[in-house]
C-alpha positions as semicolon CSV with decimal commas, in nm:
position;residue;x (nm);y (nm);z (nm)
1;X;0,000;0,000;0,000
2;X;0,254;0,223;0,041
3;X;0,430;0,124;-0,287
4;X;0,096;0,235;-0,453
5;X;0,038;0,567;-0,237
6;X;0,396;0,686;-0,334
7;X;0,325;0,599;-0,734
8;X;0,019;0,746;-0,705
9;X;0,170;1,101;-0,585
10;X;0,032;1,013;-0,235
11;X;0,150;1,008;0,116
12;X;0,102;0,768;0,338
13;X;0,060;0,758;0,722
14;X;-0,046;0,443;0,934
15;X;-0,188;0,393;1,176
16;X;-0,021;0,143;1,406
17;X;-0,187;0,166;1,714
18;X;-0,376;-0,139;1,715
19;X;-0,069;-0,363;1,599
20;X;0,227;-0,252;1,764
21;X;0,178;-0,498;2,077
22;X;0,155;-0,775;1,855
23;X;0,411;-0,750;1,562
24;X;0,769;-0,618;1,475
25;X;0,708;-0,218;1,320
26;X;1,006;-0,135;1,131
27;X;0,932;0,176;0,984
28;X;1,282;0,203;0,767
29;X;1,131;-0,132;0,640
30;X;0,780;-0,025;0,575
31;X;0,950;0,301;0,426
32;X;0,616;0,467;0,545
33;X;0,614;0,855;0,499
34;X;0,426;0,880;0,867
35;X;0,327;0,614;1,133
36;X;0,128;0,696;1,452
37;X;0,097;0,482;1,756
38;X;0,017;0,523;2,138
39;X;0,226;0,380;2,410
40;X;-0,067;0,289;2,629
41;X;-0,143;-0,030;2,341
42;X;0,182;-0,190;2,419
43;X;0,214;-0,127;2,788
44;X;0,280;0,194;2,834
45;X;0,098;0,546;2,923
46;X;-0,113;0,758;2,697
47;X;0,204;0,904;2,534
48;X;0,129;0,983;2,166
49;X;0,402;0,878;1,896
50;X;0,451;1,005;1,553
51;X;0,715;0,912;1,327
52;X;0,797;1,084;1,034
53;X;1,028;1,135;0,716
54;X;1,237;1,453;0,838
55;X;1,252;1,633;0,495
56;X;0,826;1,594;0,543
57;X;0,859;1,692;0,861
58;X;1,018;1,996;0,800
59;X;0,789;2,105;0,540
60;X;0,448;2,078;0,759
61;X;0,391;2,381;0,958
62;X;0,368;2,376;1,359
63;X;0,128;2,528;1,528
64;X;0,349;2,693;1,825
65;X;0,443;2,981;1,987
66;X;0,727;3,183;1,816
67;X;1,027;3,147;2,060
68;X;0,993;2,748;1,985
69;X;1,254;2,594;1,728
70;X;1,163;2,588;1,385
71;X;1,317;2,235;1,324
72;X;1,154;1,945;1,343
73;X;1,087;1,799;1,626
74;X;1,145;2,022;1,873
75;X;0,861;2,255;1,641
76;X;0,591;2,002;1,729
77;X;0,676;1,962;2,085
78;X;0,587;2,308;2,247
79;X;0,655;2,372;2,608
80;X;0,811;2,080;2,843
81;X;0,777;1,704;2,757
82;X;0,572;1,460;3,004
83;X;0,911;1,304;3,117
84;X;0,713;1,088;3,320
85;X;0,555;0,921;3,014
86;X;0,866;0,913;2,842
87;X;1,017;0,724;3,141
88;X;0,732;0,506;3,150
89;X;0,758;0,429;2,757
90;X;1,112;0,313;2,840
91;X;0,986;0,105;3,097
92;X;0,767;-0,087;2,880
93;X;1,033;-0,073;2,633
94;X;1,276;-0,266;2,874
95;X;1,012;-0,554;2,958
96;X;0,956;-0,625;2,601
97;X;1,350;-0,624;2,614
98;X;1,349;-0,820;2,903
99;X;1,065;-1,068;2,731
100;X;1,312;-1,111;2,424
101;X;1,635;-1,201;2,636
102;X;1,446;-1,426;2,821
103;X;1,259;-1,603;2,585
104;X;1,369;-1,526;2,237
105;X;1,616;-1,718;2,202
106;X;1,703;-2,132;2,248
107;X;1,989;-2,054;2,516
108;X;1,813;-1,787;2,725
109;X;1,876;-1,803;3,061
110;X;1,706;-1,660;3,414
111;X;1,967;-1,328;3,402
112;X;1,839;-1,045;3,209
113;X;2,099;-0,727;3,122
114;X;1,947;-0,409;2,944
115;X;2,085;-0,319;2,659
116;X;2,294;-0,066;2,591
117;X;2,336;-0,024;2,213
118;X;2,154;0,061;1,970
119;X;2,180;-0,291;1,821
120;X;2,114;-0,466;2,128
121;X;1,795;-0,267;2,188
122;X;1,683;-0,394;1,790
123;X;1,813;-0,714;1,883
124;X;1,606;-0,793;2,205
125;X;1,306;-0,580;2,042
126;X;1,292;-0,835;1,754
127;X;1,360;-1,123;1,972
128;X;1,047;-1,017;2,160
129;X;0,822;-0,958;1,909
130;X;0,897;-1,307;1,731
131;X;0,844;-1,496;2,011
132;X;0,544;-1,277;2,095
133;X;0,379;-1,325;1,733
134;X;0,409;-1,738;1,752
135;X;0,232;-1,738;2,096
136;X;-0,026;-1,506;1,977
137;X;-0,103;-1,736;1,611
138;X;-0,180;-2,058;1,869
139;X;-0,404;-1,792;2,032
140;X;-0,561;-1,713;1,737
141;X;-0,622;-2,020;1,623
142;X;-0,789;-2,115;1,926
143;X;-0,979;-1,811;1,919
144;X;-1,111;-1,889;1,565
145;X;-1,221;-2,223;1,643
146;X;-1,397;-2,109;1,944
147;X;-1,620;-1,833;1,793
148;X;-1,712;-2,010;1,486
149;X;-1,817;-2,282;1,711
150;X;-2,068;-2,097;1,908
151;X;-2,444;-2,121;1,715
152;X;-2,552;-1,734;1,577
153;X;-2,260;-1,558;1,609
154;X;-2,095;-1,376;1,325
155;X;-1,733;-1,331;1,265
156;X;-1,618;-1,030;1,101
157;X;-1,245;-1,024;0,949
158;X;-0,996;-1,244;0,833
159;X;-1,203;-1,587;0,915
160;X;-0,951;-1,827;0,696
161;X;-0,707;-2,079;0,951
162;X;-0,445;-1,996;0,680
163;X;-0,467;-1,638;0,691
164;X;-0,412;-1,631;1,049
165;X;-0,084;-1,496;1,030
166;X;-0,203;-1,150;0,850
167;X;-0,403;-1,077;1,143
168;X;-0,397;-0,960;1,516
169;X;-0,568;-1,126;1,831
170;X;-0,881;-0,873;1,829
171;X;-1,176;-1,056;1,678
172;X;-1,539;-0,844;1,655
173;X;-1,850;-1,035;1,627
174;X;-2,250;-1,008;1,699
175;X;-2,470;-1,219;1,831
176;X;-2,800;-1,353;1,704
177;X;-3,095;-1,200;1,980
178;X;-2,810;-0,992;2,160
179;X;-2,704;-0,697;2,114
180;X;-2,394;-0,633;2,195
181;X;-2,438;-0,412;2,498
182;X;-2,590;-0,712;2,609
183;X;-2,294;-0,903;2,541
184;X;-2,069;-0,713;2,682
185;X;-2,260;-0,658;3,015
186;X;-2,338;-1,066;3,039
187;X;-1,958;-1,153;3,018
188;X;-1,899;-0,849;3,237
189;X;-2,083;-1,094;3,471
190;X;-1,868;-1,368;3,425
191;X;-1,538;-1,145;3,487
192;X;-1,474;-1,171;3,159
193;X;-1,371;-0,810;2,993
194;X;-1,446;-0,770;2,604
195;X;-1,565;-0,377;2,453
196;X;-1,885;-0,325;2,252
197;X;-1,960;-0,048;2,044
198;X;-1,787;0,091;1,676
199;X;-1,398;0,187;1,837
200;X;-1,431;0,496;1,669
201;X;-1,421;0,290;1,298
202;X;-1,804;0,438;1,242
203;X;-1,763;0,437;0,837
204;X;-1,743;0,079;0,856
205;X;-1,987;0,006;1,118
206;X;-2,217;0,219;0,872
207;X;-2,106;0,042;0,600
208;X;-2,186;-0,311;0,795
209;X;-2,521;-0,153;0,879
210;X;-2,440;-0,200;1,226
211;X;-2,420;0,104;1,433
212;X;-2,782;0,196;1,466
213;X;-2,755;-0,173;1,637
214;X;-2,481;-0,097;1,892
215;X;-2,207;-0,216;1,633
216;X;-1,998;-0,523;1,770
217;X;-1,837;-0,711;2,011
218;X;-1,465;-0,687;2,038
219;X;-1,256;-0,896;2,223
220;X;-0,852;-0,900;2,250
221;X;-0,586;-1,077;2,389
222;X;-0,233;-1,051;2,387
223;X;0,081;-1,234;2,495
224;X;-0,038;-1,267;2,848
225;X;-0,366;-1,440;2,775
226;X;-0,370;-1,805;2,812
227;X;-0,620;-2,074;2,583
228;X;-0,747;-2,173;2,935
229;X;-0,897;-1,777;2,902
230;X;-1,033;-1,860;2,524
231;X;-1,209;-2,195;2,653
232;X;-1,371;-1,954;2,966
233;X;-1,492;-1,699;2,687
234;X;-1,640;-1,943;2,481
235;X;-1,795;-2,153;2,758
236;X;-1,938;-1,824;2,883
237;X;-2,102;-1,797;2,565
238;X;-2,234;-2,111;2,516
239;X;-2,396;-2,051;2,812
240;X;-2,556;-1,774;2,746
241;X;-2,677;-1,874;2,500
242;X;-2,884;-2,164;2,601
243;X;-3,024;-1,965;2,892
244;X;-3,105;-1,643;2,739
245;X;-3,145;-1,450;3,066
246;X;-3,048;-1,110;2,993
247;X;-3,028;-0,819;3,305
């Protein structure tokens, strides 16, 4: 896509925010023009990120008060930084580091030393995020075959075993004589956490013709889930099913 949007004159700016717990971004790789994310999706606080090519940088104008710099990126970061975010991005930054020296690789051991390098950091990062993305395709997996099991609900997304791989551990889905508010308050119930609603993608709920019905249910896991958590999900909604008390 980003091929295309530079042939076609265009530039292009992902959004990352829902995949950057889940897979490797490499933005020198995706040679993206701009990529936003949030720290709070892989650990972190509500610290907003914003990469961007430098020579497009430096051509967008900053809203800012005239004593700022006029270089980018001090231009787009007016008055003093959160530091307490920042140090709190690092810190999620050094458990993913932490999660890659530990389990990344076949002779990891109990001791764990931050890095200190450059390379190390990309090192331990991509050690991380490998091991991270084959936990989280068994996950799917499981996932998949759990929903598609349960009678009357409807899968939206990549719904092919094979395809598993070009997708992240959120799945949305309704519910046949729920809606999901209903949903969502039943497993609520249970202790089980999942979101209803349109997660501010409204074009495509409208497109779906679902957000005059309350839109869908979503429900994500990460690295830290466990299939014992899938079978309680789907159990729950079995459940529910077959005794259709709703409060």
């Amino acid at each position: 896509v980003v091929r295309w949007a530079r042939d076609a004159g265009a530039i292009s700016y992902i959004d990352a925010v829902q995949y950057a717990p889940h897979k490797l971004i490499d933005v020198q790789a995706l040679d993206c023009d701009f990529l936003a994310c949030s720290a709070y999706k892989f650990f972190g606080p509500h610290l907003g990120i914003l990469y961007g090519k430098y020579d497009l940088l430096d051509k967008l104008m900053a809203y800012k008060v005239r004593p700022s710099g006029n270089l980018p990126p001090d231009k787009f970061e007016t008055g003093t930084q959160s530091f307490e975010s920042i140090a709190a991005t690092l810190g999620a930054l050094e458990y993913f580091a932490w999660l890659g020296s530990t389990f990344g690789t076949p002779d990891a051991s109990s001791s764990f030393t931050l890095p200190t390098t450059q390379q190390q950091w990309r090192t331990a990062l991509e050690q991380a995020m490998r091991v991270i993305d084959a936990y989280e395709l068994q996950l799917n997996h499981a996932l998949l075959t759990g929903l598609t099991s349960v009678p009357g609900l409807h899968l939206y997304g990549i719904t092919d075993p094979q395809h598993m791989n070009q997708r992240v551990p959120t799945f949305s889905f309704t519910l046949d004589g729920w809606s999901p508010t209903e949903v969502a308050a039943a497993l609520a119930q249970k202790g089980i956490n999942v979101w209803n609603g349109n997660y501010y993608a409204l074009a495509v709920m409208e497109r779906l013709d679902l957000e005059e019905k309350g839109g869908m249910v979503r429900v994500g896991l990460t690295h830290y889930n466990t299939l014992n958590e899938i079978d309680t999900l789907i159990e729950a909604l079995r459940v529910g099913i077959q005794n259709p008390t709703k409060k």
